[in-house]
C-alpha positions in Angstrom: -29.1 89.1 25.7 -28.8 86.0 23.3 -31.6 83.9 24.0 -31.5 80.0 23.8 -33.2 79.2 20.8 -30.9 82.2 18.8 -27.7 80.4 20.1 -28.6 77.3 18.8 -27.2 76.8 15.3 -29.1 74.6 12.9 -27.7 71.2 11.8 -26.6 70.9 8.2 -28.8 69.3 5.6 -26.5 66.9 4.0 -25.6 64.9 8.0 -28.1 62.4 7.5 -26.6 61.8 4.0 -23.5 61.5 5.2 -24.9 58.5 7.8 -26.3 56.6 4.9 -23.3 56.7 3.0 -21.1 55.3 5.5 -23.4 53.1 6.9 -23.8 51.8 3.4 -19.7 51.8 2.7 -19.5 50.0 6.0 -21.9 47.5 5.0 -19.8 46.9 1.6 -16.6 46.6 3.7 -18.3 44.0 6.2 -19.4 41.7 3.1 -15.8 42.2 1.5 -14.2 40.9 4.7 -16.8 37.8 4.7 -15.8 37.2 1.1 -12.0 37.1 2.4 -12.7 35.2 5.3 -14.6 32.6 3.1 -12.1 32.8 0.8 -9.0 32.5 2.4 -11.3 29.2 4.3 -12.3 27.5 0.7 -8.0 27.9 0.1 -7.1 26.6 3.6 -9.4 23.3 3.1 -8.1 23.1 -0.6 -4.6 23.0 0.7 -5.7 20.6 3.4 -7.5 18.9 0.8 -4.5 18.2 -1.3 -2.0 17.2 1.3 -4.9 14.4 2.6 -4.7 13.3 -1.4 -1.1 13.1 -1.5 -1.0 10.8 1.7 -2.9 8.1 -0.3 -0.6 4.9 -2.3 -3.3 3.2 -3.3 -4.9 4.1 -6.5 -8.4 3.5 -5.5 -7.6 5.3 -2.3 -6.9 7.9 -4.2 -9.8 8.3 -6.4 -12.1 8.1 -3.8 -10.5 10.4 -1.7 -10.6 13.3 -4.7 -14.3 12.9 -4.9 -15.1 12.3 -1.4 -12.9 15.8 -0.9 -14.6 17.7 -3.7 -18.3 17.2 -2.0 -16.6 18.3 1.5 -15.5 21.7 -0.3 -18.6 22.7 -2.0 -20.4 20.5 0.1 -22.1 18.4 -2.4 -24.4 15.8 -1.6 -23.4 13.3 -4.2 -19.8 12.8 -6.2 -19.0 10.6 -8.9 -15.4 10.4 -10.9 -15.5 8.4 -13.7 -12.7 7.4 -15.4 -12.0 7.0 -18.7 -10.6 3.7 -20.7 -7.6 3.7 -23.2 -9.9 5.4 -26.0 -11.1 8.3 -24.2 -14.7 7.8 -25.2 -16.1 5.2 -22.4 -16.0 5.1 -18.7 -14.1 1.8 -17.6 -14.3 2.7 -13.8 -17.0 5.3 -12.1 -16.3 5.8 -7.9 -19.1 7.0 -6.3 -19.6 8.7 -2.7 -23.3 9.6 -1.0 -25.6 7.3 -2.5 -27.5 5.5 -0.1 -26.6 1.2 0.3 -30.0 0.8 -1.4 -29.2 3.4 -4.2 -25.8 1.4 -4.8 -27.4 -2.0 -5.4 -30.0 -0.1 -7.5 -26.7 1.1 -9.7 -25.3 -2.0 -9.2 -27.7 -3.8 -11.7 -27.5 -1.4 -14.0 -23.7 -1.5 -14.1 -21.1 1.4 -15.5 -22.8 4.7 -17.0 -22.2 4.2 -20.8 -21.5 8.1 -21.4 -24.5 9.0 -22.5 -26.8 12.2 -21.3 -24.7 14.8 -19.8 -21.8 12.7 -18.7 -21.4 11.8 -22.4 -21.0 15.9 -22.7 -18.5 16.3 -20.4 -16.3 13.8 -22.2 -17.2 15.2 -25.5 -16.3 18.8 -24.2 -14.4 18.4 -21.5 -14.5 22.1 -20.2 -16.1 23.1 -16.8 -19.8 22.0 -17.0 -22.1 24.1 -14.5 -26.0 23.3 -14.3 -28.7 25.1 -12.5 -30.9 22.2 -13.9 -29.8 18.9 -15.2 -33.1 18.1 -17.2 -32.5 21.5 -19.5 -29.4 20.5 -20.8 -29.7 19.3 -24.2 -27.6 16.4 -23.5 -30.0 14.9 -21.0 -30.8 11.6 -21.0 -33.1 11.2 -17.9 -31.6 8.6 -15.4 -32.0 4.7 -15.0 -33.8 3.0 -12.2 -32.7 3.3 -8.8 -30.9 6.7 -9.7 -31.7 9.4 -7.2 -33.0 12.6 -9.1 -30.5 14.8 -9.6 -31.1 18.2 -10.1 -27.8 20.7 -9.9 -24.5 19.5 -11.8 -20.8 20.8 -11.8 -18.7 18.7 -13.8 -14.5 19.5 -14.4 -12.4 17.0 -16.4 -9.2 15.8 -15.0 -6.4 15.7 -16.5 -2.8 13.4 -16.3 0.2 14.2 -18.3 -1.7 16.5 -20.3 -4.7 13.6 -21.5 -8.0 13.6 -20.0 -8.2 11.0 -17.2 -11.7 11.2 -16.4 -14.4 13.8 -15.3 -15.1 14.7 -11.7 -19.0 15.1 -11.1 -20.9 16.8 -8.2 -24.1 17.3 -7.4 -27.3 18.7 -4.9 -25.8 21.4 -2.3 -26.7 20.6 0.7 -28.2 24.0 1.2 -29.8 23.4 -2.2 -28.6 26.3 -4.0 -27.1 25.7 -7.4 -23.2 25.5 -8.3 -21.6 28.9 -8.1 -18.9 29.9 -9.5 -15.9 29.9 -6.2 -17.7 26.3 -6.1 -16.4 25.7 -9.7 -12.8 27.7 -9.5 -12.3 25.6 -6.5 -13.0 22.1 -7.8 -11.0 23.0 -11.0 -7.7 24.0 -8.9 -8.8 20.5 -6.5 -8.6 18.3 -10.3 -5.1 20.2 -11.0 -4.1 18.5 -7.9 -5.5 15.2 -8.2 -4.1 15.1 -11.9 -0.8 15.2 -9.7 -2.1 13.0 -7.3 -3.1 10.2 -10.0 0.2 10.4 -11.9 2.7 10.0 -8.2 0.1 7.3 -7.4 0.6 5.2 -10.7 4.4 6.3 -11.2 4.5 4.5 -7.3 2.8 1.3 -8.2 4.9 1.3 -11.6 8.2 1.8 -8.9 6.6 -1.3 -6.8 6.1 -3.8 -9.5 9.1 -3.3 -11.0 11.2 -3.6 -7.9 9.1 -6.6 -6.7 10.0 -8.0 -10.2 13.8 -7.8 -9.9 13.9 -9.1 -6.7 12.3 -12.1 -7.6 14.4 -12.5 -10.5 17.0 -12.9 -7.9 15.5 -15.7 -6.0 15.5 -19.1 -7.0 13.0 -21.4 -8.4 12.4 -24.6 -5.7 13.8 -27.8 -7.5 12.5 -31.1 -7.1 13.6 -32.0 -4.0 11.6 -35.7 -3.8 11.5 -37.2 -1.2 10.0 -33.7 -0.3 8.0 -31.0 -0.3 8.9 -27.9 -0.3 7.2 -24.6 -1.5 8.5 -20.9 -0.9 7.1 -17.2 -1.2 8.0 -13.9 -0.7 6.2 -10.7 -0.1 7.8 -7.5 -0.6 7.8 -4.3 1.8 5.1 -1.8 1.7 7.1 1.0 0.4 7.8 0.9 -3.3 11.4 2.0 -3.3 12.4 -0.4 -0.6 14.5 -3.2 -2.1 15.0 -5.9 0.1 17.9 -8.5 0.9 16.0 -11.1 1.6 16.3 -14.9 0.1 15.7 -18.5 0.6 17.2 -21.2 -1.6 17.3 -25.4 -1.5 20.0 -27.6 -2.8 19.0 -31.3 -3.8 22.2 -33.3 -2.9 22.7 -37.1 -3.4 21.7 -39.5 -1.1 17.6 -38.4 0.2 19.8 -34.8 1.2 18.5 -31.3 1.3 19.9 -28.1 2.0 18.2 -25.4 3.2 18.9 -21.4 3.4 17.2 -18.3 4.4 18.7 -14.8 5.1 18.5 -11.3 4.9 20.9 -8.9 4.4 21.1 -5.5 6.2 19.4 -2.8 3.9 16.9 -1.7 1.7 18.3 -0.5 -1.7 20.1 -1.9 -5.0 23.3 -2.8 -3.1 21.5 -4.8 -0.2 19.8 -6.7 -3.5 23.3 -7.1 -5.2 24.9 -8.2 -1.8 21.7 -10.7 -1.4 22.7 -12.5 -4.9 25.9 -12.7 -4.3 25.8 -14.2 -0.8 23.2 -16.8 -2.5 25.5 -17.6 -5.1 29.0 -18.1 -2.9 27.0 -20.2 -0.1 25.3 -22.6 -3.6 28.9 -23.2 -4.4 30.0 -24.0 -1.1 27.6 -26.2 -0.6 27.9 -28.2 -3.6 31.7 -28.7 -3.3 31.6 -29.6 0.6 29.6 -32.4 2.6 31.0 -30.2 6.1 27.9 -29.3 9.2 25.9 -26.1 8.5 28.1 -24.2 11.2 31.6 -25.0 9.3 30.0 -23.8 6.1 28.9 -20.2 7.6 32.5 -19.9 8.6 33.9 -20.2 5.6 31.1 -18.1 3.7 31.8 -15.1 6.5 35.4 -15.4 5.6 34.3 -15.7 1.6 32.4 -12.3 2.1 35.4 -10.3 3.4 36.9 -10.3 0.5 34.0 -8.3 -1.3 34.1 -5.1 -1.3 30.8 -3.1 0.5 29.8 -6.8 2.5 26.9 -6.3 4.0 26.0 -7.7 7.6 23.8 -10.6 6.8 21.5 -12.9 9.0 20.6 -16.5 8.0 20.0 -20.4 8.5 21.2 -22.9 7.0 20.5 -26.4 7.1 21.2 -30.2 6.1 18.2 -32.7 6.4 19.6 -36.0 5.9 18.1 -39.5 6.2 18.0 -41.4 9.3 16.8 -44.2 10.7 12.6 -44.4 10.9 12.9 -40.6 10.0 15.4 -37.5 9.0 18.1 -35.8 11.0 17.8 -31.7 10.8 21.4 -30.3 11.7 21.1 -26.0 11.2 23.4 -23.5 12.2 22.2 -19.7 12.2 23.9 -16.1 12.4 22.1 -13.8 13.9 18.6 -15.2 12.4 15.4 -15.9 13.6 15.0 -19.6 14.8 12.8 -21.7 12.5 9.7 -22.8 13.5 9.0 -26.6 13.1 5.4 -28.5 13.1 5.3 -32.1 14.5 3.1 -34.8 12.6 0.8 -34.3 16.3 0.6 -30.6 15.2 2.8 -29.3 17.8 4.5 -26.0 17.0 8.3 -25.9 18.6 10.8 -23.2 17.6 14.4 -24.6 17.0 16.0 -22.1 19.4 19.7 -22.8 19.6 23.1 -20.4 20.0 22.5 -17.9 17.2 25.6 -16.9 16.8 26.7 -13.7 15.3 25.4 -12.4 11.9 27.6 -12.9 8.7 30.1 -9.6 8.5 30.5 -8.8 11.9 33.5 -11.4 13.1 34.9 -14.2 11.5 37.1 -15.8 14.3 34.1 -16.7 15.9 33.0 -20.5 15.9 30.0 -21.0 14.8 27.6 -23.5 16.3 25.7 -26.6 14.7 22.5 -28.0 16.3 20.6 -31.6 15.7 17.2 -32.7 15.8 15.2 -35.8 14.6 12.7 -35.1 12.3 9.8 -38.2 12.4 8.0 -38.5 9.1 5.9 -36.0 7.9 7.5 -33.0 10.3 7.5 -29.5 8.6 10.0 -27.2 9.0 9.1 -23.4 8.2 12.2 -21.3 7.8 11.0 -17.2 7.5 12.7 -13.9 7.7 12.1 -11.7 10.3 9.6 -9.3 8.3 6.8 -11.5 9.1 7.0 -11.3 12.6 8.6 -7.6 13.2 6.1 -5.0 14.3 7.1 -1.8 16.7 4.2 -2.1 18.6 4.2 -5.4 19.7 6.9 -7.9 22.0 8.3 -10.5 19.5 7.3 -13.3 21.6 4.1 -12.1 20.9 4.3 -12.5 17.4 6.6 -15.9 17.3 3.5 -16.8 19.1 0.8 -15.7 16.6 2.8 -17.2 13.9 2.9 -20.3 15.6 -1.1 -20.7 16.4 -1.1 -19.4 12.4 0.9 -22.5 11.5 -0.3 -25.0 13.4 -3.9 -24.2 12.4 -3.2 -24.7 9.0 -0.5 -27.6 8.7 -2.6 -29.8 6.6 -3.1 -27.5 4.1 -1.1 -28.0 0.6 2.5 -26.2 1.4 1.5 -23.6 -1.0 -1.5 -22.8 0.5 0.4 -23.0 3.7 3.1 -20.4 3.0 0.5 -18.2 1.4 -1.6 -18.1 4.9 1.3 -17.4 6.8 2.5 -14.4 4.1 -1.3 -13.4 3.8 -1.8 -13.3 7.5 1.3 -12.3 9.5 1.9 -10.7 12.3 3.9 -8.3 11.3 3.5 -4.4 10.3 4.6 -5.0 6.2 7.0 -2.6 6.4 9.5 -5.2 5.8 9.6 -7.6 2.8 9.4 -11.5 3.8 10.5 -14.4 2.6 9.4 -18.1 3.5 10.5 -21.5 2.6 8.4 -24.4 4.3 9.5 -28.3 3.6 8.1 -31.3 4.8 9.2 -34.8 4.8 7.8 -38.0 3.5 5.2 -39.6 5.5 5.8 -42.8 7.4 
């Protein structure tokens, strides 16, 4: 018989081993999987990162958006990007983010760093610049007054078109450990991105000015037209690519006459603009050679435009202000346009809502209709497009409204302060460009 302790058979040496081990290899696995997990997070914000960089137009947007997102991904206390002038040896701008309003208007006195200490490094060397202790570089400088004491410092250059563009600084983790290096990979890959970011940003703003410049090129320069005043602007739309078709124009004619246009033609894009000037150009010539109402005139410039090829449907007013009597007589006819907006000497605001009629381009049988009103001395008439008034998210009575509380409460101002309040402070959305012509007549 086999007793209980002979049947038992002993436990090998080495299982206790065996435990460790794969405790231990577990142990490796678990921090591998962390190191994924933060890994694959740092690349998920860095992607969200980039996209929120690309949203921005604005340069300055932009460049404090690329240091405002480098602090949120190695969550820095304080960022810095300073950017460099036309030499490459000084900063001409620096943006800041996490100073303290009484740390800025410390700085603020001081006034731009002057590259000195270990910013002055960077833009010597710019290669990735990682500092467990700011004050044992041999670079340092110390800091001016009002500086908070920085101890921890990664620094990556930027770059545009292959030139250095500046030098993105960070500094002070917020769980005060230094700079590692994922902290440095990923702020290198974020500057590859803003380099991008920078160059669409400027190549936008270089798209903006030059289409604002040729479409004022295509738009008139006021004459004299004594006895009045007159004074015009226009604004254009908010995206850079979007050329607009809108104009204004004013004829002097003999006898104390005026002539007045505004319109804007369907579109945004080169042929809307070429379509614009030639419209302009056919209704000038028309209304030099004839003395006919504002309404015959429109006819025969809708029948003029037919024989264009690619016409575009256009909206506008036109009017005559003629003398009469004590004051002036204002005969308009429109197509399809937005009513103008006239200011009484008692500074009453009253639109000049009459038959619109169709816009030029869409029927020329049509009869178009004139309208009258007596204008007593020192009236102003404000003739606009309808891109300072549109706005999806509001009625349009709404915003004829606003503009009409604008205009009233500044119609003693200088017309050319006066047209500038009304483009400065629309109603409208700006995602349309605007045009404005204002004239007032002689006082009594």
């Amino acid at each position: 018989m086999v007793t209980e302790r002979e049947g038992r058979r002993p436990r090998p040496a080495h299982v206790p081993d065996l435990h460790l081990r794969l405790r231990s290899e577990l142990g490796r696995i678990d921090e591998q999987l962390r190191a994924l997990l933060s890994s694959m997070d740092r690349l998920q914000g860095l992607l969200d990162a980039v996209v929120a960089i690309s949203r921005e137009v604005e340069l300055p947007a932009v460049l404090h958006r690329i240091v405002t997102t480098a602090m949120d991904l190695v969550g820095a206390r304080y960022g810095a990007l300073g950017v460099l002038d036309e030499s490459g040896e000084r900063l001409e701008e620096f943006v800041t983010a996490g100073l303290s309003e009484q740390e800025r208007d410390a700085l603020a006195e001081v006034g731009l760093p002057r590259g000195l200490g270990v910013l002055g490094h960077l833009i010597r060397y710019p290669q990735p610049l990682r500092l467990d202790d700011i004050r044992a570089h041999p670079s340092s400088a110390g800091f001016p007054a009002g500086h908070p004491r920085l101890h921890t410092l990664l620094g990556v250059a930027i770059s545009v078109r292959g030139e250095i563009y500046g030098d993105l600084y960070l500094s002070e983790r917020d769980d005060g450990q230094p700079f590692d290096v994922h902290d440095e990979n990923v702020v290198i890959a974020l500057a590859s991105a803003a380099g991008i970011a920078i160059e669409r940003v400027r190549l936008f703003e270089r798209i903006r000015v030059g289409a604002e410049q040729f479409q004022r090129l295509l738009l008139p320069t006021l004459p004299d037209l004594r006895p009045f005043t007159a004074a015009a602007i226009y604004r254009p739309a908010a995206e850079p690519s979007q050329l607009g078709g809108d104009w204004y124009d004013a004829i002097p004619l003999p006898g104390n006459v005026v002539v007045v246009v505004i319109g804007d033609v369907v579109g945004h894009d080169l042929q809307a603009a070429a379509a614009m000037a030639a419209t302009r150009n056919m209704l000038r010539a028309l209304v030099l050679d004839r003395s006919q109402p504002p309404g015959a005139v429109l006819t025969q410039l809708d029948r003029s435009l037919e024989t264009i090829a690619n016409n575009r449907v256009t909206t506008t007013a036109l009017a005559r202000i003629e003398p009469e009597g004590p004051g002036w007589r204002l005969r308009w006819s429109t197509a399809g346009h937005v009513p103008p907006l006239l200011l009484t000497p008692d500074r009453r605001a009253v639109y000049l809502v009459g038959e619109p009629g169709l816009p030029l381009g869409v029927d020329t049988g049509l009869a178009r209709p004139d309208h009258s009103r007596f204008l007593p001395p020192d009236s102003t008439v404000v003739f606009f497009t309808d891109g300072l008034i549109e706005n999806p998210d509001r009625p349009i009575d709404k915003s004829l409204d606003e503009l009409a509380d604008l205009a009233v409460a500044h119609a003693v101002v200088p017309l050319a302060d006066f047209v500038r309040v009304l483009a400065d402070h629309h109603p409208s959305d700006g995602h349309d460009d605007m045009a404005i012509l204002a004239l007032r007549t002689p006082p009594a």
